[in-house]
C-alpha positions in Angstrom: 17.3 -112.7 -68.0 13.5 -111.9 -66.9 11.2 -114.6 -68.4 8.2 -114.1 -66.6 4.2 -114.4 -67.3 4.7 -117.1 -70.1 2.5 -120.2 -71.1 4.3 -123.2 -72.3 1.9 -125.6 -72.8 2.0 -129.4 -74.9 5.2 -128.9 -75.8 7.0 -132.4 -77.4 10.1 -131.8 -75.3 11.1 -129.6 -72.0 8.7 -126.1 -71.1 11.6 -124.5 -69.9 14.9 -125.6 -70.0 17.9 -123.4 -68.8 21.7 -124.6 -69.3 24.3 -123.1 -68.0 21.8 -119.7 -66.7 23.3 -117.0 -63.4 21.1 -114.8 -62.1 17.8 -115.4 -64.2 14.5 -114.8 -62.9 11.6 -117.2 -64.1 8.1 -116.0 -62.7 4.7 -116.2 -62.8 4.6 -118.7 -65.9 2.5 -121.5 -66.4 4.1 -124.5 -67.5 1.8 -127.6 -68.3 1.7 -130.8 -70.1 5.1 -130.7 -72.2 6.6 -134.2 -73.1 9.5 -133.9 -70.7 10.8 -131.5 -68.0 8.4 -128.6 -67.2 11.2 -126.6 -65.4 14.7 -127.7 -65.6 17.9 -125.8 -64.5 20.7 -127.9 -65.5 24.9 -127.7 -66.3 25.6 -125.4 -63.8 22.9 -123.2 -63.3 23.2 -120.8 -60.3 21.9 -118.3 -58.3 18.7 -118.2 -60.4 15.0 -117.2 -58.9 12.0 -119.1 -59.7 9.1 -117.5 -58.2 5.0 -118.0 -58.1 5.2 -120.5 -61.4 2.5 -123.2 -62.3 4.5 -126.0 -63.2 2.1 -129.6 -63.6 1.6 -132.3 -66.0 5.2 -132.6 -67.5 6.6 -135.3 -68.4 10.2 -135.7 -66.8 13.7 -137.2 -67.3 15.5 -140.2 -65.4 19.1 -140.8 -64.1 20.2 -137.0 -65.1 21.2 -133.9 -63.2 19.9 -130.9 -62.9 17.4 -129.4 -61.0 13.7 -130.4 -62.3 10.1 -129.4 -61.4 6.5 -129.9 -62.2 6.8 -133.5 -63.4 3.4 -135.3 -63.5 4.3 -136.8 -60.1 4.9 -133.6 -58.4 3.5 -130.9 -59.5 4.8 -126.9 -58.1 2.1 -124.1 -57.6 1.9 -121.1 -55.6 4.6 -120.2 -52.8 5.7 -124.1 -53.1 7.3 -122.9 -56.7 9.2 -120.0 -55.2 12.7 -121.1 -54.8 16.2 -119.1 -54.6 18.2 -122.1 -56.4 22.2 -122.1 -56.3 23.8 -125.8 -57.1 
């Protein structure tokens, strides 16, 4: 799946939430200000590409796996959100 130039923006729960995902690509989205996760790829996600997203604000999730970005205490911008993720 390609989800790419997307804003997800005061959402009550995660911006974008993938479960399970191989081989997606999520890039160039901006991802701000939703309740919980802004970017979360979780249950055995692998081999995925997250690339050149805008991922700030969110709110996140404690004690759970996954991987997760953009909470409010770190946000991801630029090259710093450009990751080739395989769990």
């Amino acid at each position: 799946m390609w989800f790419a130039f997307n804003r997800l923006l005061n959402n009550a729960s995660s911006g974008i939430y993938v479960d399970g995902g191989v081989r997606n690509a999520i890039v160039s989205n901006t991802v701000d200000g939703n309740s919980k996760e802004g970017l979360c790829l979780d249950n055995g996600s692998t081999a995925n590409v997250v690339a050149s997203n805008i991922v700030q604000h969110n709110g996140s999730r404690s004690g759970e796996p996954g991987w997760v970005f953009g909470s409010r205490q770190r946000p991801v911008r630029g090259r710093e959100g450009t990751r080739h993720l395989r769990r």
